[in-house]
BAFI-3210 file (N, C-alpha, C; in Angstrom, 3 decimals, decimal comma, padded with zeros to 6 digits):
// residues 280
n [1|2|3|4|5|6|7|8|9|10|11|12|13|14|15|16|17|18|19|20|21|22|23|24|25|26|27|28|29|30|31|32|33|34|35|36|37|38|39|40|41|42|43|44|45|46|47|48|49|50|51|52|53|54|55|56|57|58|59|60|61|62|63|64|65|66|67|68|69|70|71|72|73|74|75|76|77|78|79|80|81|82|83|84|85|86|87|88|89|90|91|92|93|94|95|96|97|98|99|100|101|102|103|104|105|106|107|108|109|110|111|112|113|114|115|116|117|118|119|120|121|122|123|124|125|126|127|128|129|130|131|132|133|134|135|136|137|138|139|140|141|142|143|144|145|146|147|148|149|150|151|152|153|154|155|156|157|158|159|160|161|162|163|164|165|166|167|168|169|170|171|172|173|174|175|176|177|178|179|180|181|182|183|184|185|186|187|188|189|190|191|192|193|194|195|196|197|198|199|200|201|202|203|204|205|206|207|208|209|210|211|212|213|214|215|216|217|218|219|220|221|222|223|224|225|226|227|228|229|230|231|232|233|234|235|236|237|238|239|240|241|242|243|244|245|246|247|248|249|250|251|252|253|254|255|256|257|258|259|260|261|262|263|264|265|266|267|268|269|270|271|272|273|274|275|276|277|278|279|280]
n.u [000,848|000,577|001,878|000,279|001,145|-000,790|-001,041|-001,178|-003,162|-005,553|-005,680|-005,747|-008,449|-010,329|-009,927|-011,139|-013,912|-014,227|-015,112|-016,784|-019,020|-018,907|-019,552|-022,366|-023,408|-023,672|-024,572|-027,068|-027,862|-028,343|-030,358|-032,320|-032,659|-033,508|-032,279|-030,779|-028,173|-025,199|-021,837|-019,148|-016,970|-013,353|-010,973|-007,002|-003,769|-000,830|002,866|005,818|008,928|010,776|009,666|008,469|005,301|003,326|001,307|-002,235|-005,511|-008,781|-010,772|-013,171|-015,808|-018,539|-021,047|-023,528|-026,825|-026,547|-024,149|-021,847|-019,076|-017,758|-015,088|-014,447|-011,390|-009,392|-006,647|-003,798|-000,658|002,897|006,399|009,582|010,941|011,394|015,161|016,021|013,409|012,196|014,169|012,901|010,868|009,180|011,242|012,472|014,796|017,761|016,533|014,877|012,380|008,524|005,200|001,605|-001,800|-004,358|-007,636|-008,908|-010,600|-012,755|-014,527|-016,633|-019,650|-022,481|-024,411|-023,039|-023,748|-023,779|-020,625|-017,355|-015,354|-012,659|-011,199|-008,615|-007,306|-004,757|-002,126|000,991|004,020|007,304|010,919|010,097|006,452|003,480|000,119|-001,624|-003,409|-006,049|-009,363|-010,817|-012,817|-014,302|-015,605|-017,589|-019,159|-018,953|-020,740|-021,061|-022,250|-022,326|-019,141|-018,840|-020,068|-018,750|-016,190|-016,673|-017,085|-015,229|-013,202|-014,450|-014,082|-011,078|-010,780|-011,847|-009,611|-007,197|-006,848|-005,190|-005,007|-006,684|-006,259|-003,413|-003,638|-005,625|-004,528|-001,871|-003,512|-004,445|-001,830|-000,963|-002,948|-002,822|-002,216|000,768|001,049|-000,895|-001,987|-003,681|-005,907|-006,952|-009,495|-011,995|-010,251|-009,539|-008,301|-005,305|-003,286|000,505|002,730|001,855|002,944|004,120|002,028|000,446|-002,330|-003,516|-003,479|-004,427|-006,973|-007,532|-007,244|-009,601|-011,542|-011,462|-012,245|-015,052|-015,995|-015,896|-017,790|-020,163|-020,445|-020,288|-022,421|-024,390|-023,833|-023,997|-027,021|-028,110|-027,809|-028,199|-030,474|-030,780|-031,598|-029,763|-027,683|-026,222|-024,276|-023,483|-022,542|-020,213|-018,635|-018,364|-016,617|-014,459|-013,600|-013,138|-010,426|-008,729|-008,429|-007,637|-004,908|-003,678|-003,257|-002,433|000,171|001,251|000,060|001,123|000,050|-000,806|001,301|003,111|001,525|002,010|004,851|005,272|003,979|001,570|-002,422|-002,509|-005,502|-006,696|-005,653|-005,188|-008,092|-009,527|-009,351|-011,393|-014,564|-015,226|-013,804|-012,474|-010,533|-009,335]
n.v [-001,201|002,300|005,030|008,083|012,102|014,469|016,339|014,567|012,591|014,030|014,914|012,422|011,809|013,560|012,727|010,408|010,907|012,506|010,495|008,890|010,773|011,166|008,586|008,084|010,794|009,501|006,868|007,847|009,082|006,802|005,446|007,405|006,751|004,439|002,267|000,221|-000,488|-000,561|000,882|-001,778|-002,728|-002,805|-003,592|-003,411|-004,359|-003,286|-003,848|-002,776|-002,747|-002,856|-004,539|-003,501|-002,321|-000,868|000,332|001,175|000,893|001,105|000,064|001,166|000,128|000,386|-000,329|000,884|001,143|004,132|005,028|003,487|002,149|003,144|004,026|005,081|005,504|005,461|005,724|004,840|005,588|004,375|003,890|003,441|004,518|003,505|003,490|004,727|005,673|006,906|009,309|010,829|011,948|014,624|016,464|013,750|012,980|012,895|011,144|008,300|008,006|008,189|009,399|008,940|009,822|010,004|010,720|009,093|009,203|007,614|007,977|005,944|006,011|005,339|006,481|008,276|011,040|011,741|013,061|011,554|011,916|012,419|012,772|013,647|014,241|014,542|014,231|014,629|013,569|013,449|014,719|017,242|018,699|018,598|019,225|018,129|017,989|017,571|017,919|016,436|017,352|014,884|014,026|012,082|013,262|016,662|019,026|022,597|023,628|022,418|021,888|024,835|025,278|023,459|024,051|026,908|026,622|025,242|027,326|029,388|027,758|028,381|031,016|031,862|031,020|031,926|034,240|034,014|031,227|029,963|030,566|029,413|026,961|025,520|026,313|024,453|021,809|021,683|021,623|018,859|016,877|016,118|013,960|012,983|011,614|011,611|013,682|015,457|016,728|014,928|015,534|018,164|019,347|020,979|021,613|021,300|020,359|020,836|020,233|022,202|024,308|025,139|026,813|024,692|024,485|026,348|025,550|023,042|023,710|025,065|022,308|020,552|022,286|022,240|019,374|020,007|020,979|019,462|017,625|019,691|020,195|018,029|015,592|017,337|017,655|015,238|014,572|016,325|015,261|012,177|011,297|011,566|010,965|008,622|007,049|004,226|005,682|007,793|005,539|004,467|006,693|007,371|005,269|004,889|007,057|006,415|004,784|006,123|007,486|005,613|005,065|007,427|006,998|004,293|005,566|007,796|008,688|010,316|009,401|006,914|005,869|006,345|005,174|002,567|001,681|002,175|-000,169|000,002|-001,360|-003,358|-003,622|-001,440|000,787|000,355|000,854|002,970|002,397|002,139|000,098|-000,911|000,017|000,797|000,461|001,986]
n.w [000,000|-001,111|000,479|001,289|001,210|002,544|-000,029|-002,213|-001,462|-001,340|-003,859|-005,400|-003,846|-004,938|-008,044|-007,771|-006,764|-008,405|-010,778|-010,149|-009,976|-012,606|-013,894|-012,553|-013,637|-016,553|-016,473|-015,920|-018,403|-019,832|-019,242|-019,430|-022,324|-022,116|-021,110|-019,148|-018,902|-017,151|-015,117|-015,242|-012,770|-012,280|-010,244|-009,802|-009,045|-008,764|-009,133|-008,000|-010,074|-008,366|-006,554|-004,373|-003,006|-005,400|-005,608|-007,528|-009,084|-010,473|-013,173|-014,899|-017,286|-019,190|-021,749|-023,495|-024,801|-025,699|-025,359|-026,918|-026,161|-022,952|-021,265|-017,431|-015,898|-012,966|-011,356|-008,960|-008,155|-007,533|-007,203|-008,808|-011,644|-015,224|-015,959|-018,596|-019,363|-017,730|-017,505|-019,336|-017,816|-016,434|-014,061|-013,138|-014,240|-012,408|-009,901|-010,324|-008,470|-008,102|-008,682|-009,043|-009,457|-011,056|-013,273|-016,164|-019,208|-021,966|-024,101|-026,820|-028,863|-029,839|-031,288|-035,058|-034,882|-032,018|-030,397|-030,022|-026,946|-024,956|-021,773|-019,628|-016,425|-014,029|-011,700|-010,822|-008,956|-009,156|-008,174|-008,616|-008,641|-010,329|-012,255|-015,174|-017,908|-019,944|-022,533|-024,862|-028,085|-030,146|-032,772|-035,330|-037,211|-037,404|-035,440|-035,756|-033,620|-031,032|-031,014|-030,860|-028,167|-026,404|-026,608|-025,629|-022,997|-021,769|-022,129|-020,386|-017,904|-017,339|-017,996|-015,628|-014,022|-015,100|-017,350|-019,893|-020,093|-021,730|-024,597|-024,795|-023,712|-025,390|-028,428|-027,277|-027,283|-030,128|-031,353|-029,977|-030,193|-033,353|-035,912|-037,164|-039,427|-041,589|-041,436|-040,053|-038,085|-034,741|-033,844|-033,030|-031,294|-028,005|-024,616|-023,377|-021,402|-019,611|-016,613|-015,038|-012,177|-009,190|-007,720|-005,371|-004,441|-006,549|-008,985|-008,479|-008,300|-010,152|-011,688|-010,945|-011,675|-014,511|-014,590|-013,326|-015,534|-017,872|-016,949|-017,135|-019,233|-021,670|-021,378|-021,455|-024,880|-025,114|-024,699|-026,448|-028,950|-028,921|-029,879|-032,631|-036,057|-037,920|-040,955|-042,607|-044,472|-042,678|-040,345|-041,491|-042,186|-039,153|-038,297|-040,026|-039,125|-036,186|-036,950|-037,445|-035,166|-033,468|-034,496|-034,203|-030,957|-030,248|-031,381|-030,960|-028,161|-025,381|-022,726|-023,146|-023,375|-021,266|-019,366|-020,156|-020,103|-017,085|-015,874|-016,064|-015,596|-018,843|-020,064|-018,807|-019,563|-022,532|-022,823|-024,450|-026,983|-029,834|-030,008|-032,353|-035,670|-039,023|-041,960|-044,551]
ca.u [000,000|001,265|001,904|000,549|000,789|-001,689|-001,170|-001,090|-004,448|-006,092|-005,997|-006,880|-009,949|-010,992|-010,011|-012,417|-014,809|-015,002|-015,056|-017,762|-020,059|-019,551|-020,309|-023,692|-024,426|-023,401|-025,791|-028,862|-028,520|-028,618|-031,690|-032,653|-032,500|-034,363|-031,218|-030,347|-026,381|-024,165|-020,628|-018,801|-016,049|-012,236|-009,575|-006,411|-002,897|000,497|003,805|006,657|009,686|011,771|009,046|007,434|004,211|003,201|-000,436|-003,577|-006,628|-009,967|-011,041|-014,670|-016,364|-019,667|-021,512|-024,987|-027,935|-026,462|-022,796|-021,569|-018,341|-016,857|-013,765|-013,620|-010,394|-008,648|-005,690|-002,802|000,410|004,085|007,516|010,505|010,852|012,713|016,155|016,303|012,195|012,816|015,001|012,060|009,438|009,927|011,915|013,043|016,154|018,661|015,927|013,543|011,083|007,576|004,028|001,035|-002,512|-005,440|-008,582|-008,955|-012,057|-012,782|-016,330|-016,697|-020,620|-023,233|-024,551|-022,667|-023,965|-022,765|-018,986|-016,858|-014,709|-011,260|-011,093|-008,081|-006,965|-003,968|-001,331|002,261|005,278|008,915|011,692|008,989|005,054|002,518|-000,893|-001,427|-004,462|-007,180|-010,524|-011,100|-013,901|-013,890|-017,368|-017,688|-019,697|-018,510|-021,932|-020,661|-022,887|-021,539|-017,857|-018,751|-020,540|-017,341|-014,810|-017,272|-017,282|-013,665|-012,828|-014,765|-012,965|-009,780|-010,713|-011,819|-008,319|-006,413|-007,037|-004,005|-004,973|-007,017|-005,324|-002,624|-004,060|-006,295|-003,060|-001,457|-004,195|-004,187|-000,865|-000,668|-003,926|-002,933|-001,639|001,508|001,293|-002,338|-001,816|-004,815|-006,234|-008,173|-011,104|-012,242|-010,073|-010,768|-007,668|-004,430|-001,918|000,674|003,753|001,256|003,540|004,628|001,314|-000,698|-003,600|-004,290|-002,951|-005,165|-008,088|-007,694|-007,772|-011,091|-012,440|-011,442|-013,432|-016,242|-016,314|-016,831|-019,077|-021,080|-020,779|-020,577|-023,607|-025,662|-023,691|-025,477|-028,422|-028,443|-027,586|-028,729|-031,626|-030,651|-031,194|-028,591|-028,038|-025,147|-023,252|-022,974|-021,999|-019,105|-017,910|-018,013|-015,566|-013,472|-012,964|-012,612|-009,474|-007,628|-008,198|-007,101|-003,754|-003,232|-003,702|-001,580|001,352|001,525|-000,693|001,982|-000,386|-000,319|003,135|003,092|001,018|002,885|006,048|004,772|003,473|-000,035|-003,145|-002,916|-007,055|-007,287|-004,784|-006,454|-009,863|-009,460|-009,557|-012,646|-015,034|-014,920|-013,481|-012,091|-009,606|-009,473]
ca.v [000,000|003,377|005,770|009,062|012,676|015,547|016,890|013,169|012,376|015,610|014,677|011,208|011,769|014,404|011,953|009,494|011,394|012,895|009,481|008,535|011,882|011,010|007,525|008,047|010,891|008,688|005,571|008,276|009,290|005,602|005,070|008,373|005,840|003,189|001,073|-000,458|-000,744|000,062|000,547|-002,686|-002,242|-004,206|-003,426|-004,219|-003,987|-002,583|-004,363|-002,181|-003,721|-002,992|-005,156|-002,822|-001,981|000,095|000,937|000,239|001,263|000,617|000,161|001,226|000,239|000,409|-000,757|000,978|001,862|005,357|004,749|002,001|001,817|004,103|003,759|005,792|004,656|006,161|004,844|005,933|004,351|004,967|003,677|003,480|004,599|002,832|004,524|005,257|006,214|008,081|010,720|011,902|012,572|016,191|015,648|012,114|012,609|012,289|010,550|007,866|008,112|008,725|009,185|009,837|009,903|010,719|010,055|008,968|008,587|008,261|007,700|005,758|006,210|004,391|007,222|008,891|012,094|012,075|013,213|010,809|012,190|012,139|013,943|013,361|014,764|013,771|014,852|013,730|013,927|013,460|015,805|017,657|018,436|019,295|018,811|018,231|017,060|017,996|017,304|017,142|016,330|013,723|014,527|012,169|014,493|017,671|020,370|023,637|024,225|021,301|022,479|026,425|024,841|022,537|025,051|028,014|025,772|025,335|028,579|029,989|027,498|029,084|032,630|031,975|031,600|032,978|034,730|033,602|029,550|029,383|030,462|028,765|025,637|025,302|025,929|023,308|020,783|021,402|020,715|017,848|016,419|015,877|013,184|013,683|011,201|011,661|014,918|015,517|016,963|013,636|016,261|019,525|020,342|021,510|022,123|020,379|021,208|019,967|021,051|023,175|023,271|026,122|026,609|023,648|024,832|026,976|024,539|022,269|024,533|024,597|020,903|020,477|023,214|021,325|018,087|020,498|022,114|018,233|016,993|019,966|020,267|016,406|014,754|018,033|017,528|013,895|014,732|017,160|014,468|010,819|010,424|012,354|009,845|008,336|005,896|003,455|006,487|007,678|004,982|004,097|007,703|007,052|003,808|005,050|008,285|005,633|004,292|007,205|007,968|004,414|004,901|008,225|006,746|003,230|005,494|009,282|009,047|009,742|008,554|004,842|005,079|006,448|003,673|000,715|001,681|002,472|-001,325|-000,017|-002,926|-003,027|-003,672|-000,103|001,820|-000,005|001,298|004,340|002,124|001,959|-001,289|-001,207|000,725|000,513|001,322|001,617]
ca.w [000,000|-001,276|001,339|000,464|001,880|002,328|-001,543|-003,033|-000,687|-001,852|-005,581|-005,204|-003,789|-006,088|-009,059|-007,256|-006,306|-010,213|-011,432|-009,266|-010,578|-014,103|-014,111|-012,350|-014,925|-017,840|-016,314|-016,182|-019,689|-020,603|-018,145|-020,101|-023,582|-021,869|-021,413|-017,687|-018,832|-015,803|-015,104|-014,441|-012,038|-012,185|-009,460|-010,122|-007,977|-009,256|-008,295|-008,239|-010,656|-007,302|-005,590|-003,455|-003,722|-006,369|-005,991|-008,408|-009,290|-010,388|-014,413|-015,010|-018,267|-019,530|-022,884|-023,502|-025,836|-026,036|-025,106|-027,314|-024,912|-022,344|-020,135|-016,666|-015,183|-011,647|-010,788|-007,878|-008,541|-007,652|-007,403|-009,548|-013,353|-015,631|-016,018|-019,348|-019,450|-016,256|-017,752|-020,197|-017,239|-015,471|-012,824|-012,845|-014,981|-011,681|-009,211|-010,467|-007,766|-008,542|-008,064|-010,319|-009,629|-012,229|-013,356|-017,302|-020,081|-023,331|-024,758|-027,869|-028,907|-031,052|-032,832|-034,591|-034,426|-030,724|-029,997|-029,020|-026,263|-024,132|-020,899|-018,261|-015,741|-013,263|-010,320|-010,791|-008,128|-008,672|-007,362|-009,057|-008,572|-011,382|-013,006|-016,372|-018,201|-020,923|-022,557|-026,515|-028,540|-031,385|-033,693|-036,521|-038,135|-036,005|-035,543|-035,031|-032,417|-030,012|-031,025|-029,648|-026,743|-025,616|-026,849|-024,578|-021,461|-021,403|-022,190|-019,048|-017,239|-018,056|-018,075|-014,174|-013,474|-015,698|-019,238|-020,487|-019,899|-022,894|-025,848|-024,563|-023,774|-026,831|-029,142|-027,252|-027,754|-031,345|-031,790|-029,539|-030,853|-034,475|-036,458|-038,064|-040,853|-041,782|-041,655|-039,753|-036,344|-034,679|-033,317|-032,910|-030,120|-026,657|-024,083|-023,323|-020,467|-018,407|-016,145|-014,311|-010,893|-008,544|-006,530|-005,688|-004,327|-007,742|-009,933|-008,203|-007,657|-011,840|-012,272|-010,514|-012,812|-015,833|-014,528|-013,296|-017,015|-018,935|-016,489|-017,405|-021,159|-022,439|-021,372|-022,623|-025,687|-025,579|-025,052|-027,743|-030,426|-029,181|-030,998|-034,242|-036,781|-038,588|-041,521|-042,908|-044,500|-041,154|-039,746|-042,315|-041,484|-038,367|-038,217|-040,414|-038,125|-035,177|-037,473|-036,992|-033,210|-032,672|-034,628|-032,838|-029,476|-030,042|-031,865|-030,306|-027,261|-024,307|-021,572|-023,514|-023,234|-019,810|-018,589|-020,489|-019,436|-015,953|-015,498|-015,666|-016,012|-019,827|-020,179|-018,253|-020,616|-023,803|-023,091|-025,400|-028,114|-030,053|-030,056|-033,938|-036,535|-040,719|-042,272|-045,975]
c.u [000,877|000,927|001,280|000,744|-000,413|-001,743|-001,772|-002,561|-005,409|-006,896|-006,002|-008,005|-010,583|-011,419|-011,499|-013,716|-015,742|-015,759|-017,371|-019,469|-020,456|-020,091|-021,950|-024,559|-024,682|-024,771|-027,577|-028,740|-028,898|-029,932|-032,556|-033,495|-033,272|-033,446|-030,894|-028,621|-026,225|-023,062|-020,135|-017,010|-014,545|-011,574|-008,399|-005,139|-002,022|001,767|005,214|007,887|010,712|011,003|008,354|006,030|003,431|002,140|-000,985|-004,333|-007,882|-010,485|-012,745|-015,145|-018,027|-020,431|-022,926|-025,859|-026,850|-024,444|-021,965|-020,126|-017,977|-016,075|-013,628|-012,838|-009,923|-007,375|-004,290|-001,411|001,952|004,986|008,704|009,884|012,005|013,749|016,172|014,476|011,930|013,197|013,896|011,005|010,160|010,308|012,566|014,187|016,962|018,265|014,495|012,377|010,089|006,417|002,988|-000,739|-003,604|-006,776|-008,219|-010,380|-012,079|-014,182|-016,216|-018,718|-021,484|-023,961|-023,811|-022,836|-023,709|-021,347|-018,693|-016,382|-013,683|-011,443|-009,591|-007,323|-005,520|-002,844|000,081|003,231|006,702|009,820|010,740|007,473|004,175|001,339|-000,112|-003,262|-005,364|-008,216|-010,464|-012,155|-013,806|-015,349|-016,784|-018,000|-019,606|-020,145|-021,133|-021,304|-022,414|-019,950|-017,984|-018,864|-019,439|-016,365|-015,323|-016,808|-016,159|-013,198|-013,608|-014,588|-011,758|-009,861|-010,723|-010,629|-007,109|-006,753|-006,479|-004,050|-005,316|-006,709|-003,971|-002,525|-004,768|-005,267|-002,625|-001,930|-004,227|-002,848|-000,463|-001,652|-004,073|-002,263|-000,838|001,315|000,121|-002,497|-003,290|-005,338|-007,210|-009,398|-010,847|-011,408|-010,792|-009,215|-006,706|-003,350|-001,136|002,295|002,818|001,953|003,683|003,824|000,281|-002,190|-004,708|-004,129|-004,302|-006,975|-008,790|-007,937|-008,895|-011,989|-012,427|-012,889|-014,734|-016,873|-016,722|-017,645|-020,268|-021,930|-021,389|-021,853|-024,707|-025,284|-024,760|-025,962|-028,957|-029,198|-028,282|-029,242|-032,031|-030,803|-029,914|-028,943|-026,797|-024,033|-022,734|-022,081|-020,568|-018,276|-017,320|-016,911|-014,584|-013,092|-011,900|-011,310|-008,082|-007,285|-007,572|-005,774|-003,210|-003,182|-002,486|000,474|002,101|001,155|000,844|001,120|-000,520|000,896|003,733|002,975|001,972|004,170|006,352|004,403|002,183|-001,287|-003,567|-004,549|-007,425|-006,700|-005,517|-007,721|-009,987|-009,454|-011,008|-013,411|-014,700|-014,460|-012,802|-011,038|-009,448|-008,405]
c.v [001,242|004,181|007,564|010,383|013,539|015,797|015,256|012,732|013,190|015,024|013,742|011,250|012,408|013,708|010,775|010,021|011,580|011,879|009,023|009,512|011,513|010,039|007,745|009,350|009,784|007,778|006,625|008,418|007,928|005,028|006,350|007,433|004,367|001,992|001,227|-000,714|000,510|000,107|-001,148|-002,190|-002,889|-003,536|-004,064|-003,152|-004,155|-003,477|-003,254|-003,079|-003,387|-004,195|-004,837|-002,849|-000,793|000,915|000,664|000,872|000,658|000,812|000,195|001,360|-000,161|000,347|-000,551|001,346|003,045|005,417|003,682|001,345|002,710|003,726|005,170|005,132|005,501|005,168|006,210|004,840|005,457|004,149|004,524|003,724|004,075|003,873|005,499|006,235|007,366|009,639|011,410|012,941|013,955|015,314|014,691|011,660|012,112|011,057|009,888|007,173|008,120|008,357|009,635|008,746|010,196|010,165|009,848|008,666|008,807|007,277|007,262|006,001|005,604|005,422|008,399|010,186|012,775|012,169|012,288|012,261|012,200|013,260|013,011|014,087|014,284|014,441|014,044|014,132|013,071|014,367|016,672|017,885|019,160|018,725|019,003|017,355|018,029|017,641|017,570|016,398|015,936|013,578|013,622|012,244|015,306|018,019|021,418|024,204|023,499|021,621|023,744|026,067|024,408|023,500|026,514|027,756|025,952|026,338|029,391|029,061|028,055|030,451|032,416|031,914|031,937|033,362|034,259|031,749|029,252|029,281|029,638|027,222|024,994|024,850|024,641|021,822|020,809|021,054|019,577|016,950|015,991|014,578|012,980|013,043|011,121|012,834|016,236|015,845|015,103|014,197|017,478|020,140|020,121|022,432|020,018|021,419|020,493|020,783|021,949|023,160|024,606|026,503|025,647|023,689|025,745|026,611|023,222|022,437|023,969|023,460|020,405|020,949|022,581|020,195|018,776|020,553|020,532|018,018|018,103|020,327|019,107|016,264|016,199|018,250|016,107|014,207|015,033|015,930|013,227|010,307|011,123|011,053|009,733|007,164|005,371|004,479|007,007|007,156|004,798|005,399|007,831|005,924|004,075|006,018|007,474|005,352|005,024|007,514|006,815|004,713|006,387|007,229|005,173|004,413|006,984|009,695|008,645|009,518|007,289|004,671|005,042|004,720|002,232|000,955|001,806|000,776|-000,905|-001,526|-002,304|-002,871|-001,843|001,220|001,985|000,654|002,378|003,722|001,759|000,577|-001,786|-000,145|000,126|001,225|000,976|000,701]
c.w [000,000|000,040|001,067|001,505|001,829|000,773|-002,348|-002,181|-001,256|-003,366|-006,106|-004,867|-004,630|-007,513|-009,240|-007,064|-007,886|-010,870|-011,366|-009,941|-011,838|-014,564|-013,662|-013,497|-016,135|-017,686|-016,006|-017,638|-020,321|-020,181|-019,127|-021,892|-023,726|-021,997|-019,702|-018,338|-017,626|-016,239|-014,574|-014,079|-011,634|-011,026|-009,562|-009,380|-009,077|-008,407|-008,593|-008,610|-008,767|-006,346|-004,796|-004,058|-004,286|-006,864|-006,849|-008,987|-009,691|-012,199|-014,190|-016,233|-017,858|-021,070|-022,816|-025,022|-026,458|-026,051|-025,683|-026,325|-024,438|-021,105|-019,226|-015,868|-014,070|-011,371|-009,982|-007,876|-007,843|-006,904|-008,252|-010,819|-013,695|-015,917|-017,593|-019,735|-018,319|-016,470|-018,687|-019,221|-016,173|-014,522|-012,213|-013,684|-013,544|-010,216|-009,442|-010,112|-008,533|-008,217|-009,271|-010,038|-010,610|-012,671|-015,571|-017,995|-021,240|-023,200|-025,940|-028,154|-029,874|-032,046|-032,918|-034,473|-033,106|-030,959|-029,629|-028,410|-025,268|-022,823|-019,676|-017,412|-014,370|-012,244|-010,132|-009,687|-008,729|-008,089|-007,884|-008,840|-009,245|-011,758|-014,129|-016,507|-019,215|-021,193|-024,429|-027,072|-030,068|-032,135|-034,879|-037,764|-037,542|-036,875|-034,828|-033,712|-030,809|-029,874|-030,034|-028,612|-025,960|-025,608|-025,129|-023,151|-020,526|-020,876|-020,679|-017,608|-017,267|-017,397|-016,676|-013,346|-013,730|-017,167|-019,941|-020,848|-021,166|-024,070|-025,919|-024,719|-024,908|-027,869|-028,741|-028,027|-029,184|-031,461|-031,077|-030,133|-032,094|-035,277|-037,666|-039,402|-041,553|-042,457|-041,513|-037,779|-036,155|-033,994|-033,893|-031,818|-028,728|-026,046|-023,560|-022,283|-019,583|-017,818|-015,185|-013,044|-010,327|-007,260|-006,153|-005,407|-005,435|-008,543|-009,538|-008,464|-009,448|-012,455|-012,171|-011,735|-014,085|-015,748|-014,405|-014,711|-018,006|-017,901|-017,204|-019,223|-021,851|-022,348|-021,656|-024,223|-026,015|-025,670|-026,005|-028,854|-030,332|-029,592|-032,213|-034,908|-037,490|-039,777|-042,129|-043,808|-043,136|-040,130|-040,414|-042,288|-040,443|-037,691|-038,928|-039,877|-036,840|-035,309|-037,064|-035,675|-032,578|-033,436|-033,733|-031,134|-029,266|-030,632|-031,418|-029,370|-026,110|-022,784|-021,598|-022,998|-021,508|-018,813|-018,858|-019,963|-017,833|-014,935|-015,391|-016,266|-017,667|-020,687|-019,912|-019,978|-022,346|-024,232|-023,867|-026,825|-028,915|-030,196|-031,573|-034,924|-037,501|-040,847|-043,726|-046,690]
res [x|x|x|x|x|x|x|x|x|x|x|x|x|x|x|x|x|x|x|x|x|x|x|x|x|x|x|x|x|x|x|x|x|x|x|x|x|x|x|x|x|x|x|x|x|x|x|x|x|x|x|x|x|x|x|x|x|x|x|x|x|x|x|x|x|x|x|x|x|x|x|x|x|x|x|x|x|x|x|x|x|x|x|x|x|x|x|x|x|x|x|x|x|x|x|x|x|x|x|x|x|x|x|x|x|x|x|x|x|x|x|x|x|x|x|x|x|x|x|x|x|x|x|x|x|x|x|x|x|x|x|x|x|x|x|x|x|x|x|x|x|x|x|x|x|x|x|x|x|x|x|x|x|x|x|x|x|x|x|x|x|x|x|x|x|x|x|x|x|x|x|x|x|x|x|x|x|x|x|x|x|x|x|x|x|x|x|x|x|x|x|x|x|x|x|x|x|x|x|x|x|x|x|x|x|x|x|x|x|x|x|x|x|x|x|x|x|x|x|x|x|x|x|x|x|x|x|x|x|x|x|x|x|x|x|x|x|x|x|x|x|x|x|x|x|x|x|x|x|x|x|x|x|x|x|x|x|x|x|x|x|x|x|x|x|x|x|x|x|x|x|x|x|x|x|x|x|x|x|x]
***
C-alpha cells in the first residue's frame, strides 16, 4: 500500500470522487435511452519492478444503448521509473522516484452524431510536482454548435483563473492532438496542459475546474444528439474516423506510453480504443 501525503491524498480523492459523478451521470442518460447498462467495475494492484508496492486502481467500463463503450479509469500508482524512461518525465532525470494519480475517459458512442470524447486529468510527483491534463472532442460528423458549446465551457474554465490559460491551452491541444502522418487533427479540439507546478492549491483549484467544465458540457452535448437519426453512411464515417483515433492513441498518445512503461493494467490503458473501426 502506497503511502501518500496531504497533496497526493487531496488529488486522489478528487479523481475518485469525479469518477464517481460522471459515471452516475453517464448511467442516467442511458436510463434516459431506456437502457439499464451500468458501469462494471475491475480493481487491479500494481507491483513495483523494485518489488514494493506500487499501488492500483480501479477500471470502469460500460456498454450501452447510447454509449456504445466508455472507459472511466482512476488509478494511484508509484515507485521506480525505468532509467532510461525516467530521464524523459519532469523531474526524474537524476531521481527515479515517482508518483502519479489521475482520473482517465474516453467515450466511444453508437450514434454517430454524438462526440466521441477524451477527458483526463492527473497529479504527478517526482523531485517535481505538477498537473497536467485535458478534454477534446472527437465529432464524426462535427456540428458547429456542439464544437462552440465545448470550446465556450472550457474557455470559461480558463478565463476563471487565468485569461491567459485558454489560448494557450487550446493551441497546445491542437498541436498535440494531431496526427503527423495523416496529416490531420483527430477532433475539434478543446484544451491540453501539463507542467502546471509552482502553486498547488491553484494549480489544483484549476484541475477540478477542468473536470467540473466536462461533467457539465458532455452529457448536454449527448443529449443534444442521441436520438438524431442516422443511416449506414454515417456509420461508415463514423468507423473510419474511429481508425484514426485508434492509430493516434496506439502510436503518439503519451499517456499509452506512460502507462505501459509504468506497469499499468494493460485492459485499463487499452480502453481508449474503439469497439470497432475501418480502415481503408
Amino acid at each position: 500500500m502506497l503511502t501518500l501525503d496531504d497533496q497526493q491524498t487531496a488529488a486522489r480523492s478528487w479523481f475518485e470522487a469525479l469518477r464517481t459523478r460522471i459515471c452516475t451521470t453517464f448511467e442516467a442518460i442511458e436510463r434516459e435511452a431506456g437502457s439499464d447498462a451500468a458501469f462494471d467495475y475491475v480493481s487491479w494492484d500494481r507491483t513495483d519492478p523494485s518489488g514494493a508496492p506500487g499501488g492500483g486502481g480501479v477500471r470502469g467500463v460500460m456498454k450501452g444503448k447510447v454509449f456504445e463503450r466508455v472507459g472511466v479509469n482512476v488509478s494511484t500508482v508509484g515507485g521506480m521509473l525505468d532509467g532510461d524512461f525516467g530521464k524523459t518525465i519532469h523531474g526524474a532525470g537524476d531521481d527515479p522516484r515517482f508518483f502519479a494519480t489521475g482520473i482517465s475517459l474516453v467515450a466511444h458512442m453508437a450514434n454517430p452524431h454524438v462526440p466521441a470524447v477524451h477527458m483526463n486529468t492527473r497529479f504527478l510527483a517526482t523531485t517535481k510536482r505538477w498537473f497536467g491534463g485535458g478534454a477534446d472532442l472527437n465529432p464524426p460528423l462535427p456540428v458547429a454548435a456542439d464544437t462552440d458549446d465545448f470550446h465556450a465551457t472550457l474557455k470559461a474554465a480558463c478565463d476563471a483563473h487565468d485569461p491567459a490559460y485558454y489560448p494557450r491551452f487550446r493551441a497546445w491541444a491542437d498541436e498535440y492532438f494531431y496526427i503527423p502522418h495523416r496529416k490531420v487533427h483527430r477532433g475539434v479540439g478543446g484544451i491540453f496542459y501539463d507542467h502546471l507546478e509552482g502553486d498547488f492549491e491553484r494549480d489544483f483549484a484549476f484541475t477540478r475546474a477542468v473536470g467540473e467544465a466536462f461533467l457539465d458540457v458532455y452529457p448536454r452535448i449527448v443529449r443534444r444528439r442521441m436520438e438524431t437519426p442516422f443511416d449506414a453512411a454515417d456509420i461508415a464515417q463514423m468507423l473510419a474516423w474511429r481508425g484514426r483515433y485508434a492509430e493516434f492513441n496506439l502510436v503518439y498518445d503519451r499517456g499509452t506510453l506512460f502507462g505501459l512503461k509504468t506497469g499499468g493494467n494493460i485492459d485499463a490503458i487499452l480502453m481508449s480504443l474503439p469497439p470497432l473501426a475501418t480502415w481503408e
